[in-house]
N, C-alpha and C positions, 0 to 999 in steps of 0.2 A: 510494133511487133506484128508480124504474120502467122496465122496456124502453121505448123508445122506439116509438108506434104503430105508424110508417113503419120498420120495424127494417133498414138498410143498415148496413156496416161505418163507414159516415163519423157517422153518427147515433149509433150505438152508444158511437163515441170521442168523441164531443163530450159527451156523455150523465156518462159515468164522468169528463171532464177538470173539467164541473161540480159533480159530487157532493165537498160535502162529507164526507166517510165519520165523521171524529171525532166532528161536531155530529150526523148522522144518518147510524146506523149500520144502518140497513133496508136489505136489497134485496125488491124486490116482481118476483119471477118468474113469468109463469105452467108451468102444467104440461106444456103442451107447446108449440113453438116453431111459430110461423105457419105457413104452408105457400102457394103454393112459399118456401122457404126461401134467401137470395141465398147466392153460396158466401163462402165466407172468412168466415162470419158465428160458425161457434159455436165455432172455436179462440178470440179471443180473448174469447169471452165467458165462457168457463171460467177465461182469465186474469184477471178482471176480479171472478171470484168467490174465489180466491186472495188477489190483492189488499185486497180489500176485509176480507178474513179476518185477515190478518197484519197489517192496521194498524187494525182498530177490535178486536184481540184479543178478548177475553172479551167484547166489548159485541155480538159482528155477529150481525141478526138476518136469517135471511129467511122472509118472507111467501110460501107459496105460493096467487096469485092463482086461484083457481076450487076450491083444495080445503075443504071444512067440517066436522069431526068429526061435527054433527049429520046429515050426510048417511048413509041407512043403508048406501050402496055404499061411502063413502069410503075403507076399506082395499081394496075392487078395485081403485080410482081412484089411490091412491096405489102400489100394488102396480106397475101398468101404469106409472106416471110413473116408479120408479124405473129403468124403462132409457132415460130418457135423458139425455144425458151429464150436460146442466146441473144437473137438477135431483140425480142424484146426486150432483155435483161440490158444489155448494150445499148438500145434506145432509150430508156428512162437515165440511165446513169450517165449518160455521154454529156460532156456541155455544149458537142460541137458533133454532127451526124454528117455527113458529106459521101457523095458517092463516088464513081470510080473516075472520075473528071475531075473530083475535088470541088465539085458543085455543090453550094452548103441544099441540104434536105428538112423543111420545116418541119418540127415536132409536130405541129396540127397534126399533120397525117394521121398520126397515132389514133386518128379516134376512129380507123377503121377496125382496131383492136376490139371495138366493142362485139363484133360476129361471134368472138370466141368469150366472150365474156359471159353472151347469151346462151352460149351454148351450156354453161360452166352452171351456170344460175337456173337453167332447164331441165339440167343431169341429161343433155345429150350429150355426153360424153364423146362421143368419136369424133365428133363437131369441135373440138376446142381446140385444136391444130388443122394444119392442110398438107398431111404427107401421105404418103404410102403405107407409112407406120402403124402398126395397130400398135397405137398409144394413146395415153388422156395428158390435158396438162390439168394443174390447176393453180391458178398464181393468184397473190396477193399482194399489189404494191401499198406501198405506204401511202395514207393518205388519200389515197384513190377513194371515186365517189360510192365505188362498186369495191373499199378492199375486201371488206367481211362476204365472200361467196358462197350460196346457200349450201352445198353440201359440206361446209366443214364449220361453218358457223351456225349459232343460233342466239338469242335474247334471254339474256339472264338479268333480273334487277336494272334493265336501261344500259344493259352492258353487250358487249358482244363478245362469247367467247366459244372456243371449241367446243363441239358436238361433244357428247359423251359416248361410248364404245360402242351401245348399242346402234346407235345412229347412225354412226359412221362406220361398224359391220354393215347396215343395211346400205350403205352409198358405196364401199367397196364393190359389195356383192354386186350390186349393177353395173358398176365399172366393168366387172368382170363377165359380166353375161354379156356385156357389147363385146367386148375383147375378144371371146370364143364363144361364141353363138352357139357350137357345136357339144359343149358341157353340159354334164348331168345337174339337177338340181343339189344332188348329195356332193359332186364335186366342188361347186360353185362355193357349196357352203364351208367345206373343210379346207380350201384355199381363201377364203374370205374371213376366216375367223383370225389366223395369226397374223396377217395383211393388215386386216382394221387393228389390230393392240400396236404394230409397228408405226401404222398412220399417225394414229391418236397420241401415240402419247410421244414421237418425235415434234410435230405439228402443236404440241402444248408446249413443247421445249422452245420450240422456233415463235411459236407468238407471243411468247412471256419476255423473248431476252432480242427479236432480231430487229423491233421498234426503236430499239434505246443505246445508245452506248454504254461504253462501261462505267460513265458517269451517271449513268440512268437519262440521260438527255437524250428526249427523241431525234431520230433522223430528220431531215428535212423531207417534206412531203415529194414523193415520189424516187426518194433517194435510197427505198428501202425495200426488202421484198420475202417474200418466204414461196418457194417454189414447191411442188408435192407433183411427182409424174411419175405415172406407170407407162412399163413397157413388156408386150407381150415379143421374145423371141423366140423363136425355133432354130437351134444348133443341131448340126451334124458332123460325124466324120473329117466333113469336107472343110468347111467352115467353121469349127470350134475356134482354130489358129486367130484366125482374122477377129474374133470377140472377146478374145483373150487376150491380144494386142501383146506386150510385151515383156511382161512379168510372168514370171514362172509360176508364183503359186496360183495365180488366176488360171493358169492355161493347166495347172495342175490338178483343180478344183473342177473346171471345166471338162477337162480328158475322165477326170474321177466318176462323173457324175453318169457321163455316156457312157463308160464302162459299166456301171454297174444297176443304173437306171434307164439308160436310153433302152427304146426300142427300137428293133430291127427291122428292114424294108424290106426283109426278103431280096434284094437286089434287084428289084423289079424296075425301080425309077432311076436308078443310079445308071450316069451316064459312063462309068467302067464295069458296068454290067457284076458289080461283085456288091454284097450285101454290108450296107452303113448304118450307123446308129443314130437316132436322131432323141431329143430331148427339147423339152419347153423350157422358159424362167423367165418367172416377172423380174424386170429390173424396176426396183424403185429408188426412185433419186428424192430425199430429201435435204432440201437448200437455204438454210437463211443468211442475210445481208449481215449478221448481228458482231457485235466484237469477239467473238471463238468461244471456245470451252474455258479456256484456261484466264483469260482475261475477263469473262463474267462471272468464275468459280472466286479468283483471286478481288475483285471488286461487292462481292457479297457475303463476305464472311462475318458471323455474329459481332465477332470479339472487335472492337474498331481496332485494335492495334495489329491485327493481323489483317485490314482489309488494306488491299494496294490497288492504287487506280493507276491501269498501266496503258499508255497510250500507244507505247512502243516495244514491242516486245522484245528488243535486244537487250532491255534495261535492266532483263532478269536473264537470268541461266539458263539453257537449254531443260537444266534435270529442273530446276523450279517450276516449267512451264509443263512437264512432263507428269510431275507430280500432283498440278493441278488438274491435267486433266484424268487420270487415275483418281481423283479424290471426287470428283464427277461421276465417275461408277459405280465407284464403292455402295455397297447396298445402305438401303434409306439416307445414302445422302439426297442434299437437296439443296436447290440456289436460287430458291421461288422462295422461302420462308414460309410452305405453307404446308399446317399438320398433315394434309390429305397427299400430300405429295414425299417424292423422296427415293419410292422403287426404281422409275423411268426407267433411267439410260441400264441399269441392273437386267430389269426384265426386258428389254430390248433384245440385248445380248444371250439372253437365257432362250429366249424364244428362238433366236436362230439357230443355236446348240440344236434344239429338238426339235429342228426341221433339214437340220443340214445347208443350212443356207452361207448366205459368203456376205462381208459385208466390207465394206472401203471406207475409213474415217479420214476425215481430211482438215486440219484444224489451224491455224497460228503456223508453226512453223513443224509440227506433226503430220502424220499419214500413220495408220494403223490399218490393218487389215485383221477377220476374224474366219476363220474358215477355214478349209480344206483336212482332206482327212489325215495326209501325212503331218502335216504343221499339230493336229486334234495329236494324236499319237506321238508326235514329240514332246507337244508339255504335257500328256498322262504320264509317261515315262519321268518323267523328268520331275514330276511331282508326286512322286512314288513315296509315303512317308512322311507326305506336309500335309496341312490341313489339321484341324483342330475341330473335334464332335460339337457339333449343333450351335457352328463359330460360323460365319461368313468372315473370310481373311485375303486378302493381298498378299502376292508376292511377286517380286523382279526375278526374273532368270538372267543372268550373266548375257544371254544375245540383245537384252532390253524387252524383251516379254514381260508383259504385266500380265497376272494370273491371276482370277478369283474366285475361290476356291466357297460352297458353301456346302458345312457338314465336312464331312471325310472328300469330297467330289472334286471336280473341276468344273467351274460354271460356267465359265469363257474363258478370255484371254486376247489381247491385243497386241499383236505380235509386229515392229515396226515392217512396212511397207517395203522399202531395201536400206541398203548402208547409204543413201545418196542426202547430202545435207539439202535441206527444202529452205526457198524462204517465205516468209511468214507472208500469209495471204489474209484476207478477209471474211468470219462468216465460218460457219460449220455444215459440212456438208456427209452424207450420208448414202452410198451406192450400195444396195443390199438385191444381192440376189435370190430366188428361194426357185426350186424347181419343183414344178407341174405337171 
């Protein structure tokens, strides 16, 4: 399989639904991803290199497109490639690396990955990639000598586990002062506060379940990974199209946003001499390797006659697998078993309601999208008359909207992605916008 030229999230999925992976077990990457870049684009393509790893096993190769051992730079070339995501993600998973000659590429190399590790482990955050990009990564493979990374981990009881909120507010917030230098202290702080609750408690999600399969059996070391990446963009006018890539309600969430938040340039920089809108948005991409929402909801339920260990996910219904993951958000659920937990994925979604934010779920053989004002205004309408006082409840809307309703309200809603049937990938991935 080759990226797609035109690279949108709809292309992408149609890309991978045609790829045979058994009969041809290639991926052909290039080294760095196009630029401008649409959002929602590189979570699931990390998922898709996952996938692609667990089911062509010992055969999967990937081709990286523009590197050649005879080149005399090629370890600068490949040095700088390893921070980003894909292609690292693609190097630990692959059994077989090979470059555009088809010249096999020894994994050693990998250990110039440590630059950014340093960087990661320093909170020099700008340092953990090599692009143009004002973006941070922060990865955690499995097994790795370095996985538990100082700003999201800390020591607890001989254990290692997620920073707790305050923590990881203060690690955002620095993220974010590298990102725009140019911010107030009062800004910093009221974009860093709903940032770190989406961090923390995705990032508790992904390190409780993206280690283990649905069996609870850990991955094999380096076969596993939990990704966390911010990215500072500025949209305008011009360029909203191209970040919006090919879905309507992105590019409608996106046109929404400029309309009624962007600010004006006066037309002073515009090269049609007429005045455009321009707007910020952190994209954050939360990524893990783990068996989905619905295959770890369905393998942890109390009652053992209800838990199902599902390796394959044809082997259930489409609404079965749908319903797991709806039973995942519902409030105080929970698939940790643990008293302290339960809100997560609940307050996730509440927290973008009251920020206006957009978010892209990507799971098993699901895509949900949560956002936009007109989608906001179709299920209010729609839910006119449901809801039940001081209830938090569910419900299906006839298009396959799941709605959660808490009090008389509307709390979110995850409304399917489009009519396009998806197949079932690896890992849950998480593309949430919030504008700045």
């Amino acid at each position: 399989m080759k990226l797609p030229e035109q690279l949108t999230i709809d292309n992408l999925e149609s890309s991978y639904k045609n790829w045979s992976i058994g009969d041809d077990p290639e991926l052909i990457l290039p080294l760095s991803l196009p630029a401008p870049l649409p959002f929602c684009i590189e979570a699931p393509l990390l998922q898709i290199i996952t996938s692609a790893s667990r089911k062509a096993e010992g055969d999967f190769t990937v081709r990286f497109d523009g590197l050649s051992l005879s080149d005399l730079d090629h370890e600068k070339i490949l040095k700088t490639s390893l921070g980003n995501t894909h292609v690292l993600c693609a190097w630990i998973m692959a059994a077989k690396i090979i470059d555009k000659n088809n010249q096999i590429i020894s994994k050693s190399k990998s250990q110039s990955f440590s630059q950014y590790l340093d960087a990661m482990d320093s909170y020099d955050f700008l340092k953990t990639h090599a692009t143009s990009q004002m973006r941070v990564n922060l990865i955690c493979v499995q097994g790795a000598q370095r996985e538990f990374i100082q700003p999201l981990y800390h020591e607890v009881k001989n254990k290692m586990v997620v920073r707790p909120y305050a923590d990881v507010r203060l690690f955002v917030q620095d993220i974010l002062a590298q990102l725009a230098s140019t911010w107030t202290g009062k800004k910093l702080r009221e974009v860093a506060a709903p940032l770190a609750q989406l961090v923390q408690e995705l990032m508790e999600n992904a390190d409780w379940w993206a280690r283990t399969d649905e069996t609870g059996t850990p991955y094999k070391r380096g076969k596993s990974f939990r990704v966390l990446s911010f990215r500072l963009v500025d949209i305008d006018d011009d360029n909203a199209a191209s970040f919006g890539g090919s879905n309507h309600n992105l590019q409608n969430y996106l046109q929404t946003i400029l309309l009624e938040q962007g600010e004006s340039d006066g037309g002073d920089s515009s090269s049609r001499k007429r005045s455009i809108k321009r707007s910020s948005f952190i994209e954050l991409s939360v990524v893990d390797s783990g068996p989905g929402l619905a295959r770890r909801w369905l393998s942890s339920q109390d009652v053992q006659e209800n838990k199902l260990l599902i390796s394959n996910l044809e082997d259930i219904s489409i609404e079965s697998e749908e319903k797991a993951v709806v039973d995942c958000f519902k409030k105080w659920s929970t698939s940790s078993h643990s008293s302290v937990r339960g809100i997560g994925l609940f307050s996730v979604a509440r927290m973008l309601r009251e920020k206006n934010g957009f978010m892209r779920l990507r799971t098993g053989r699901l895509a949900y999208l949560f956002g936009t004002q007109s989608a906001t205004k179709d299920v209010e309408q729609r839910m006119k008359g449901k809801g039940e006082s001081g209830k938090a409840m569910q419900y299906t809307l006839d298009d396959g909207t799941h709605v959660f309703t808490e009090d008389l309200d509307v709390a979110f809603f995850l409304r399917p992605w489009n009519k396009e049937k998806l197949s079932a990938i690896e890992g849950t991935s998480y593309s949430i916008l919030l504008p700045v």
